[in-house]
C-alpha positions in Angstrom: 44.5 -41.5 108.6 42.0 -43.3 106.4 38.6 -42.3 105.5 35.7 -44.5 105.9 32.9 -44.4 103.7 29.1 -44.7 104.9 27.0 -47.2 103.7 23.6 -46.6 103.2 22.5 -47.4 106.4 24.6 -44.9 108.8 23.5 -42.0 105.6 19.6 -42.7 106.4 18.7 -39.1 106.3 21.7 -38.1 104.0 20.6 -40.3 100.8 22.0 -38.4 97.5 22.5 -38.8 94.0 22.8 -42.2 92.6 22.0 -43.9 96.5 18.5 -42.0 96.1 17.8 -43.2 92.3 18.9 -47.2 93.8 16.4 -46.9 96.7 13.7 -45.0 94.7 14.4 -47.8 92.0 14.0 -50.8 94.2 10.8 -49.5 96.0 9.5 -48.8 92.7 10.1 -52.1 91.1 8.8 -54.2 94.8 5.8 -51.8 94.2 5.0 -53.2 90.3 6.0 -57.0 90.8 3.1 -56.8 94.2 1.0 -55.5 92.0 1.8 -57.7 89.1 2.1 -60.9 91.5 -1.8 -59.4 92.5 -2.8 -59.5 89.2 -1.6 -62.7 88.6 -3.5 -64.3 91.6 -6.7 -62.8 90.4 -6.6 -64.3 87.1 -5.9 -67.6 88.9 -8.9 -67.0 91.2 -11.1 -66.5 88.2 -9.3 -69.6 86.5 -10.1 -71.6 89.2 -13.7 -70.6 89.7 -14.5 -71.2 86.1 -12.5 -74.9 86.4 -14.4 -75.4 89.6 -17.7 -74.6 87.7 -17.1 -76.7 84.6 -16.4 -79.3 87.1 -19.6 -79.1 88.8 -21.5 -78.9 86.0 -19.6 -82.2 84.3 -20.1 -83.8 87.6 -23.5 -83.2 87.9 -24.1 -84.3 83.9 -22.6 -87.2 84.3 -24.7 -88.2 87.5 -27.6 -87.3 85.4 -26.5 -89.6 82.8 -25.7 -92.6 85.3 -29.1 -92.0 87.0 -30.8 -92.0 83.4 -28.5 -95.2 82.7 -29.5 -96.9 85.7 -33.4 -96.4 84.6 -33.0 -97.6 81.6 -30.7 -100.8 82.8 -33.8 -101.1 85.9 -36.7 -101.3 83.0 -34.2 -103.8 80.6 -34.0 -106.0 83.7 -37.8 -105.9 84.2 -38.8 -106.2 80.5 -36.0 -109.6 80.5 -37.8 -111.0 83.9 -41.4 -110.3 81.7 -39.9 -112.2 78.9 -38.3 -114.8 80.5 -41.8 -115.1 82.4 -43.9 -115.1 79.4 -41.7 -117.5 77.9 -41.8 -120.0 80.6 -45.4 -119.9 80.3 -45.5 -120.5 76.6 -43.4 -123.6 77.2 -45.6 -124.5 79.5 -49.0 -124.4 77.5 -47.0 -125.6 74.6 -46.1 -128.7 76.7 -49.7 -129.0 77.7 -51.0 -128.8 74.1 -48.6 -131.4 73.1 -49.9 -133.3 75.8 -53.3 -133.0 75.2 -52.6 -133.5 71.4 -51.4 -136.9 72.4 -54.1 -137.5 74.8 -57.1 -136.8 71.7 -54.1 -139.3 69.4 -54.5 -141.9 71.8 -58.7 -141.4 72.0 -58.8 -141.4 68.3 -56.5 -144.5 67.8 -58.5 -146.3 70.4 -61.9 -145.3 69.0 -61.0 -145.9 65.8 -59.6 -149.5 66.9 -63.2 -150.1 68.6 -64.8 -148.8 65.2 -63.1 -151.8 63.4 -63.6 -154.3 66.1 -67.2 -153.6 65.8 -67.4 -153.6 62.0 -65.5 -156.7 62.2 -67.7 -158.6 64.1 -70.5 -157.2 62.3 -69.5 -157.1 58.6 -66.8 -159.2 58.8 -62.9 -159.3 58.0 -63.8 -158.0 53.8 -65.3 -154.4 54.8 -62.1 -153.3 56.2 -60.3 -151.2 53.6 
């Protein structure tokens, strides 16, 4: 007749020895990586909150910066549209001025052209210089 051995399963209750030190071992060792593996986690937590705050805070900075960029693009626009606007009106007056430089030309030539008819027919040809 052959004798069959127990596993640990059917000894429950009857756990000696060596059996004891295995299960005592194995809960003790499921009992430090839960805690490690807890550990861990929390770390990661924290790691996370800190990456989510740096994140907001870059975010918001660089809105900042693209609202303060958008400003300062807005007033560049205006201060172009001034220019361009100030320069069309200088191109204007300086086209009237020519014009009107021409228009006193033309009265002085013609005056000037009456003055020497005049003396012509008064002094004659030999006054002229």
């Amino acid at each position: 007749f052959f004798f069959k051995q127990k596993t640990a399963y059917e000894m429950q209750r009857g756990l000696v020895g060596s059996e004891m030190c295995i299960r005592d071992s194995i809960t003790k060792r499921q009992t430090f990586l839960a805690e490690e593996e807890r550990g861990y986690r929390g770390k990661m937590d924290n790691s996370f909150k800190v990456v989510n705050e740096q994140t907001s805070l870059f975010i918001n900075d660089l809105v900042n910066k693209i609202n303060n960029l958008e400003e300062v693009l807005k007033r560049q626009e205006e201060r172009s549209t001034n220019f361009q606007e100030k320069w069309t009106n200088a191109e204007q007056i300086n086209n009237e001025t020519q014009l009107y430089v021409k228009n006193i030309q033309k009265q002085a030539e013609t005056e000037l052209t009456q003055m020497r008819q005049i003396i012509t027919e008064r002094f004659g040809e030999d006054q002229l210089v």
